[in-house]
DSSP file (Angstrom, degrees, kcal/mol; ACC not computed):
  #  RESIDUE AA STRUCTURE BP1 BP2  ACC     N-H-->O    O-->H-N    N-H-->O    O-->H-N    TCO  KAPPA ALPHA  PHI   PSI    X-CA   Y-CA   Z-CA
    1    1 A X              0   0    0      0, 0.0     2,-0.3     0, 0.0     0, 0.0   0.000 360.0 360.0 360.0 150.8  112.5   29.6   -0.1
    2    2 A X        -     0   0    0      1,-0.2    53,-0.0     0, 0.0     0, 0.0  -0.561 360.0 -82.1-107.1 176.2  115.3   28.9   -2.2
    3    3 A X        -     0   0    0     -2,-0.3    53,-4.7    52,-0.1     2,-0.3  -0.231  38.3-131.0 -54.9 129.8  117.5   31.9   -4.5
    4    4 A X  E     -A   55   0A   0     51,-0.2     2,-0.2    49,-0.0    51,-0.2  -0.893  30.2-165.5-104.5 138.6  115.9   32.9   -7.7
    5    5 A X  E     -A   54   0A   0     49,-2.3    49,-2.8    -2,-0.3     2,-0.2  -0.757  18.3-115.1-121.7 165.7  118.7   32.8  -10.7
    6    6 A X        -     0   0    0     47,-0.3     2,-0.5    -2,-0.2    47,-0.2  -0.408  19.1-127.8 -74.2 146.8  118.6   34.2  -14.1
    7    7 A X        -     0   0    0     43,-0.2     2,-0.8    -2,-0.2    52,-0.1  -0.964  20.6-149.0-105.8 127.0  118.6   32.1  -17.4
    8    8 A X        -     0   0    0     -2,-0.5     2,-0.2    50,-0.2    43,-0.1  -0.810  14.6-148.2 -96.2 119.4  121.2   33.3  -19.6
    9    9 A X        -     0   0    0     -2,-0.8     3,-0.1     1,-0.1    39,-0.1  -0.342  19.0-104.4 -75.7 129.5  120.1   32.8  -23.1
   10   10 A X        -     0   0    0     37,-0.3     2,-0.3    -2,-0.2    -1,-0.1  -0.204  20.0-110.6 -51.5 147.4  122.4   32.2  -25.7
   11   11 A X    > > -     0   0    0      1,-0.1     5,-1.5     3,-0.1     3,-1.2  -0.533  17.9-160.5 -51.3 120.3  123.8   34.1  -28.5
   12   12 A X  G > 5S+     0   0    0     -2,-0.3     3,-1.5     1,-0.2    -1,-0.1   0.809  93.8  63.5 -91.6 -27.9  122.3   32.7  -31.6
   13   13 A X  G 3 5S+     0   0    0      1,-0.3    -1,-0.2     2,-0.1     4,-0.0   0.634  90.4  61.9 -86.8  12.0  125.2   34.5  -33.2
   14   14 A X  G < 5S-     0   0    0     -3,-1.2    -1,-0.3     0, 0.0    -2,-0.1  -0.456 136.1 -84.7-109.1  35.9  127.9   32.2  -31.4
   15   15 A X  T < 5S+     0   0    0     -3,-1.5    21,-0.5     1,-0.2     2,-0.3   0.403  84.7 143.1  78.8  17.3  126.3   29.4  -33.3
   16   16 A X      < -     0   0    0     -5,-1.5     2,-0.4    19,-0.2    -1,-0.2  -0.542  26.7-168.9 -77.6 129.0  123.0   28.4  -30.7
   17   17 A X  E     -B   34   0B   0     17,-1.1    17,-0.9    -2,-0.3     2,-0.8  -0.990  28.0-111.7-128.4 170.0  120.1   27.5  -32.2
   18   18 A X  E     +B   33   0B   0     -2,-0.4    15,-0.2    15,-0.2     3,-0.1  -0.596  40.4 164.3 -77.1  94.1  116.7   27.1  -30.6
   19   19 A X  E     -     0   0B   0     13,-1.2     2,-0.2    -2,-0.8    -1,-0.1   0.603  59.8 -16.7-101.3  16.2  115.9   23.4  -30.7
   20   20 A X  E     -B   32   0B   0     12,-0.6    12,-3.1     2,-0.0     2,-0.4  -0.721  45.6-136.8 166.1 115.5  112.9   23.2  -28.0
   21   21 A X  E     -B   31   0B   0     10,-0.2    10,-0.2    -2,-0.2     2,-0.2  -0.930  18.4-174.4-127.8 159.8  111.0   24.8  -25.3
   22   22 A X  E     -B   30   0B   0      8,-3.1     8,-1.1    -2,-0.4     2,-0.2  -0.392  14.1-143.4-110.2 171.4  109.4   23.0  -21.6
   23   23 A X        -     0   0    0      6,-0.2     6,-0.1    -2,-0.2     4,-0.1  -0.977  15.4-148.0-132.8 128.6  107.2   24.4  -18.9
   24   24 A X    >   -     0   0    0      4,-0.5     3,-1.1    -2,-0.2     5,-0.1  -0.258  31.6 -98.4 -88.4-162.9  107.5   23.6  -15.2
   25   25 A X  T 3  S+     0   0    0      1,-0.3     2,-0.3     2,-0.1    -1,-0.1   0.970 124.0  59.4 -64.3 -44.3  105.3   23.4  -12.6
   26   26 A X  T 3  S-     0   0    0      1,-0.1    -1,-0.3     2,-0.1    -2,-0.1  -0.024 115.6-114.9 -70.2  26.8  106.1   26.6  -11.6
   27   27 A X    <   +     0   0    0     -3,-1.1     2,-0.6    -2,-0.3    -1,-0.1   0.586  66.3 149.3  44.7  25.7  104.9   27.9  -15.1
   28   28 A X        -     0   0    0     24,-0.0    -4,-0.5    22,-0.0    -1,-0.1  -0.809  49.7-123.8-102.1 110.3  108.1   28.9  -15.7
   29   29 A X        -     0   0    0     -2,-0.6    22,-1.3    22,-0.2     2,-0.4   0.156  24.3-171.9 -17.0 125.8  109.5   28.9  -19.8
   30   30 A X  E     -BC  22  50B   0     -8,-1.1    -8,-3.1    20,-0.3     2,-0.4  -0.942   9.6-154.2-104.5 144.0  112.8   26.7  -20.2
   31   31 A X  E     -BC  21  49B   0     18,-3.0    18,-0.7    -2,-0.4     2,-0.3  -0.860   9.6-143.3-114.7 123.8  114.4   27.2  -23.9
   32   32 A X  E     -B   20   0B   0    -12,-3.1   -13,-1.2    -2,-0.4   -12,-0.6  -0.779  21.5-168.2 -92.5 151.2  116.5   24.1  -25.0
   33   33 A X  E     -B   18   0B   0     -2,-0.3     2,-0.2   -15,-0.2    14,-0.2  -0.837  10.6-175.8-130.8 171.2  119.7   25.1  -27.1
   34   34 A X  E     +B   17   0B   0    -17,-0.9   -17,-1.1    -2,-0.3     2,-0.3  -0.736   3.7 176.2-155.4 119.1  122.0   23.0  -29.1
   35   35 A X  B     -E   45   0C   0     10,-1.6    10,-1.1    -2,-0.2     2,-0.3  -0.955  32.6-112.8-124.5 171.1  125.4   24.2  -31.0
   36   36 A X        -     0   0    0    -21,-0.5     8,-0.2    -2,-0.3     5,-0.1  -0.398  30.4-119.8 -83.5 138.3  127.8   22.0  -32.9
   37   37 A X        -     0   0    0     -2,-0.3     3,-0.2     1,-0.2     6,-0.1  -0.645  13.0-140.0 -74.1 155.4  131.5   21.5  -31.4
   38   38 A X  S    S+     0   0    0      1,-0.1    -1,-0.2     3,-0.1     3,-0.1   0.100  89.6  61.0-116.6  19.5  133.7   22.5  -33.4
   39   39 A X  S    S+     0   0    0      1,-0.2     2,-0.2     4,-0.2    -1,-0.1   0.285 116.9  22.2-123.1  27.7  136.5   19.7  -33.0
   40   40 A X        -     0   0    0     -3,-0.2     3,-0.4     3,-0.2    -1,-0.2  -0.939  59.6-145.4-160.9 161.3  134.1   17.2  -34.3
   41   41 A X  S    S+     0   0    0     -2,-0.2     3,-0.1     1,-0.2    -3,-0.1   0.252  95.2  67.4-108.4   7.0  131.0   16.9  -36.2
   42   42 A X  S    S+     0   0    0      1,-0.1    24,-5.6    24,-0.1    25,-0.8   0.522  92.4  63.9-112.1 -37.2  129.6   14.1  -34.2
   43   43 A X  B     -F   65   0D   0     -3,-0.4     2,-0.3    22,-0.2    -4,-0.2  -0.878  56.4-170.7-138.1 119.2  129.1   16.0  -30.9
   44   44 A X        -     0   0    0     20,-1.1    20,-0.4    -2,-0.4    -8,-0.2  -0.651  20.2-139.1 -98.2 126.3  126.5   19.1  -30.2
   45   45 A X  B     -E   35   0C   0    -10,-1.1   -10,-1.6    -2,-0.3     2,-0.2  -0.608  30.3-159.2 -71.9 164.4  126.8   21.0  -26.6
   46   46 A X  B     -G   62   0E   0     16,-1.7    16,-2.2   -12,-0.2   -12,-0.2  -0.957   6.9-151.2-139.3 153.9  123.0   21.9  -25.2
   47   47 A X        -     0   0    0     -2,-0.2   -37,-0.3   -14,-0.2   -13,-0.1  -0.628  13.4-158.4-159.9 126.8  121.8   23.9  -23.2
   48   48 A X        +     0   0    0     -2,-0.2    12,-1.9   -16,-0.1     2,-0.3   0.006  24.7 173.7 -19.2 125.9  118.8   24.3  -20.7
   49   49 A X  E     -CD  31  59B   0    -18,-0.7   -18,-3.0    10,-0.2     2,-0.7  -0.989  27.9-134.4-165.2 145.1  118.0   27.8  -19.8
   50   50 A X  E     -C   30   0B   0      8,-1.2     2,-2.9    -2,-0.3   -20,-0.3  -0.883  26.6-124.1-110.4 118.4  115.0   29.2  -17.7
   51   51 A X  S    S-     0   0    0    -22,-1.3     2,-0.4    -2,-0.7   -22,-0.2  -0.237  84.5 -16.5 -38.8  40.8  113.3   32.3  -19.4
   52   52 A X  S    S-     0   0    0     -2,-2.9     2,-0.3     6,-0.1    -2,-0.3  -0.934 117.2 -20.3  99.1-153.9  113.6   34.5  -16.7
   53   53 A X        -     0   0    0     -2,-0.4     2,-0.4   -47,-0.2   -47,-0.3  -0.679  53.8-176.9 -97.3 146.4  114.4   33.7  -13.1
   54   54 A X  E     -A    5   0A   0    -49,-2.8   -49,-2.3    -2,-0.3    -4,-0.1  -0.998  38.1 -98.7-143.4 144.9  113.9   30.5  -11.6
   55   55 A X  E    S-A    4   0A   0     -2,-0.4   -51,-0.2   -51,-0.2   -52,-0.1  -0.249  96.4 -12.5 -63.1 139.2  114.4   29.1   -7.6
   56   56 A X  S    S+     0   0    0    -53,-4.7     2,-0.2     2,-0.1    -2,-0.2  -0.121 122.8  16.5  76.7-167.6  117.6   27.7   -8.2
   57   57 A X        -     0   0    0      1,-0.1     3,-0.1   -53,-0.1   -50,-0.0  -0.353  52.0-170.5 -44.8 135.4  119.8   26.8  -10.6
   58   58 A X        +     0   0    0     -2,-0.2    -8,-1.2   -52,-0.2     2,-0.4   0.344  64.8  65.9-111.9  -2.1  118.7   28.6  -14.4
   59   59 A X  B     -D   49   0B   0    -10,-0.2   -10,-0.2   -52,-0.1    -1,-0.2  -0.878  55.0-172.6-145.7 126.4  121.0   26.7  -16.5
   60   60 A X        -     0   0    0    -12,-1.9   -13,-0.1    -2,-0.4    19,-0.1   0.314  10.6-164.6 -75.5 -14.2  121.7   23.3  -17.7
   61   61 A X        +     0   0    0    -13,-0.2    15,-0.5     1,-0.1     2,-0.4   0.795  15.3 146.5 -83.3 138.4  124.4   22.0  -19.6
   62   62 A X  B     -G   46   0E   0    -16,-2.2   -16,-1.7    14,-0.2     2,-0.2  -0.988  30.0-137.4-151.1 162.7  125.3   18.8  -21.6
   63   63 A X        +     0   0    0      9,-0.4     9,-0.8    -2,-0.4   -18,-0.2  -0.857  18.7 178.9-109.2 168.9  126.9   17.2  -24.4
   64   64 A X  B     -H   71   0F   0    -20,-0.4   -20,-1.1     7,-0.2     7,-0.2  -0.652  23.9-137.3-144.4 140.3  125.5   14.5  -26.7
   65   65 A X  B  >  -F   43   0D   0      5,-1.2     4,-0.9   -22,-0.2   -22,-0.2  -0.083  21.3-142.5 -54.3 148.0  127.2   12.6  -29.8
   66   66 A X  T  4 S+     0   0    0    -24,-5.6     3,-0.2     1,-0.2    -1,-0.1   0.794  84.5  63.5 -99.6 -13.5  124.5   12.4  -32.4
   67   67 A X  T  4 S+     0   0    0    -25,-0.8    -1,-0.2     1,-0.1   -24,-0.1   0.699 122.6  14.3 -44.0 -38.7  125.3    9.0  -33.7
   68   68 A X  T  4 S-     0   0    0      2,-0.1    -1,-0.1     0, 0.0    -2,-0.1   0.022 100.1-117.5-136.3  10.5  124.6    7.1  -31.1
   69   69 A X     <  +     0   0    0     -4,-0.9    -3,-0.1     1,-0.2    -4,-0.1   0.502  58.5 164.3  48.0  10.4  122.4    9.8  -28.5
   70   70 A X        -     0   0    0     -6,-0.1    -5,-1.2     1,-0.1     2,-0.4  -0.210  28.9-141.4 -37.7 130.5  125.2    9.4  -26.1
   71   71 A X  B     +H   64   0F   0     -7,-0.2    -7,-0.2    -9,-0.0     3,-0.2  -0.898  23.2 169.3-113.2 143.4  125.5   11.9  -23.3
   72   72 A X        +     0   0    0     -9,-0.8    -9,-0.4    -2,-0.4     5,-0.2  -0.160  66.6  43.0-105.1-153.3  128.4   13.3  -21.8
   73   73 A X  S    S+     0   0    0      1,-0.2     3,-0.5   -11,-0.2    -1,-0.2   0.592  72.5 159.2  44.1  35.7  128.8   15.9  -19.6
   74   74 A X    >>  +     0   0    0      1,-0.2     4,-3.5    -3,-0.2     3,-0.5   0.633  46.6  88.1 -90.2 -28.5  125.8   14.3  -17.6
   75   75 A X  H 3> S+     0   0    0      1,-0.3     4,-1.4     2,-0.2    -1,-0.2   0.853  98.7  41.5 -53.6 -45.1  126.3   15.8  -14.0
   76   76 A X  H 34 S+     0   0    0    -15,-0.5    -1,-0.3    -3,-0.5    -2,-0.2   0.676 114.9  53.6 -77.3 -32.5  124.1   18.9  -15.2
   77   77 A X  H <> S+     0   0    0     -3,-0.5     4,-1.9   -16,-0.4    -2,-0.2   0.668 114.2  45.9  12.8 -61.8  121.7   16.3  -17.0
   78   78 A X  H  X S+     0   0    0     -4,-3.5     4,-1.5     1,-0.2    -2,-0.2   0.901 104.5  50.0 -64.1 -35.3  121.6   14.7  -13.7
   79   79 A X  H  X S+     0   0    0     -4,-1.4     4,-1.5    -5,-0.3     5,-0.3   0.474 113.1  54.5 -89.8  -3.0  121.0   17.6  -11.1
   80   80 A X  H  > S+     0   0    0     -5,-0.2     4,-1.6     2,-0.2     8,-0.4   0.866 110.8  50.8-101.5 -39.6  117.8   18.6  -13.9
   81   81 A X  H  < S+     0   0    0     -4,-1.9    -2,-0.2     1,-0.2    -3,-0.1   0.900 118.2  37.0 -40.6 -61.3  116.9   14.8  -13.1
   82   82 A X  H  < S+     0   0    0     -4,-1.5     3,-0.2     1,-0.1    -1,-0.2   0.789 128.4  25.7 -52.5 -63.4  117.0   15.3   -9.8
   83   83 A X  H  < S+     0   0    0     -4,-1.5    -2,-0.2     1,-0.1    -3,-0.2   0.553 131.1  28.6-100.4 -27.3  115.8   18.5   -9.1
   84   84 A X     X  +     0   0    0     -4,-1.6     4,-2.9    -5,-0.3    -2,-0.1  -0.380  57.0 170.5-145.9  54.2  113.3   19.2  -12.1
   85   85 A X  T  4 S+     0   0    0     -3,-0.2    -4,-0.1     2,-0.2    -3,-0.1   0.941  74.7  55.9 -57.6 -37.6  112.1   15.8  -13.2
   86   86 A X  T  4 S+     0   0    0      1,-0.2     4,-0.7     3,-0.1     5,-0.2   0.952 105.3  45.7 -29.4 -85.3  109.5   17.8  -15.5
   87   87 A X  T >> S+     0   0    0      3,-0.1     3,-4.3     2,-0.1     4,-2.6   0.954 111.4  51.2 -60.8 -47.5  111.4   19.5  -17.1
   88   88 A X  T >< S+     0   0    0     -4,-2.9     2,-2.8    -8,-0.4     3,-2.6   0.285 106.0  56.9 -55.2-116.0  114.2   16.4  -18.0
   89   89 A X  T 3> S+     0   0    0      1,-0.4     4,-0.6     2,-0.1    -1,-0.3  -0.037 112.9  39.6 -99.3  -0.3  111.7   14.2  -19.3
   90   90 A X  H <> S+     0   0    0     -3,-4.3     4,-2.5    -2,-2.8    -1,-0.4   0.641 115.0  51.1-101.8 -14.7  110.5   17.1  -22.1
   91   91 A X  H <X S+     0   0    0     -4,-2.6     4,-4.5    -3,-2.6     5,-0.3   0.912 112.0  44.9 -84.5 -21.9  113.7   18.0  -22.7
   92   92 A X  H  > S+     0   0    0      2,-0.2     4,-3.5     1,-0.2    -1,-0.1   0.986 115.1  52.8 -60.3 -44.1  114.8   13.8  -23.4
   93   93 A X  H  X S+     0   0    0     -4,-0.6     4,-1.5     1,-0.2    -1,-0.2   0.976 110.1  41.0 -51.1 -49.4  111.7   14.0  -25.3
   94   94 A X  H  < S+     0   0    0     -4,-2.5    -1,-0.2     1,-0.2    -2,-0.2   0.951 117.4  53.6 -41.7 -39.5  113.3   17.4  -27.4
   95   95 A X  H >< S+     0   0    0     -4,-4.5     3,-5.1    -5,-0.2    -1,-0.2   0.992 110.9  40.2 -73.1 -50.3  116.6   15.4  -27.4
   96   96 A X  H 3< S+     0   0    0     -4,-3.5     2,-2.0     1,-0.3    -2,-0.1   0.828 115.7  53.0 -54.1 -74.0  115.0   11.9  -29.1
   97   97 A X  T 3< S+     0   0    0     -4,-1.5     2,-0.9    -5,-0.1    -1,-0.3   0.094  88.8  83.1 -42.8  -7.8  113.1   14.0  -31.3
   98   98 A X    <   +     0   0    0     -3,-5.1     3,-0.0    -2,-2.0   -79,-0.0  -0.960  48.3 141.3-110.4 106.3  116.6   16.2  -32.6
   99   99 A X        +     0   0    0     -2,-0.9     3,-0.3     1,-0.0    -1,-0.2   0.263  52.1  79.0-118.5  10.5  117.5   13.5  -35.2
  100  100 A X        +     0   0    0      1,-0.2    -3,-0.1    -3,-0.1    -2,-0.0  -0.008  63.0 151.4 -84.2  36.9  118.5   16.2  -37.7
  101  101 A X              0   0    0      1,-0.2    -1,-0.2   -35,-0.1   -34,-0.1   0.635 360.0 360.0  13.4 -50.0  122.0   16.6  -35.7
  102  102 A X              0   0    0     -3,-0.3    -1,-0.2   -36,-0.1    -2,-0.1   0.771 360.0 360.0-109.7 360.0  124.2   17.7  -38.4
């Protein structure tokens, strides 16, 4: 059985908002997050976060530009691919779905 981790939720007052939440299989909450960077207006970190404890990794992280949906920062993007195909394919859906970006 693998380690249960913790999700740590952002601080809404360090500029997170709430753009989106999944369910796994394992009926367990994931919160999508998104805040803006602040040395360009173009490109928002996100981040994945399991409501509780979840077997495994509890937190996601990525960047993508909103101009063009580009993602950066994709190895944590990937391992959610990988590991929690569920959940990535509501959170792309959350992502297509974020076209108010700015």
């Amino acid at each position: 059985m693998s380690k249960m981790y913790a999700g740590k939720i952002p601080d809404q007052l360090d500029g997170w908002t709430q753009i989106g939440t999944c369910k796994d299989q394992d009926d367990i909450e994931w919160l999508v997050f998104k805040k803006p960077q602040a040395h360009t207006p173009d490109w928002f970190t996100y981040k994945i976060v399991a409501n509780g404890r979840a077997r495994g990794k509890a937190n996601y992280w990525l960047v993508r530009n909103s101009q063009d949906g580009k993602i950066g920062f994709a190895r944590d993007f990937a391992l959610l691919r990988e590991n929690r195909p569920d959940i990535h394919a509501q959170v792309e859906a959350i992502l297509k779905g974020d076209v108010n970006d700015a």
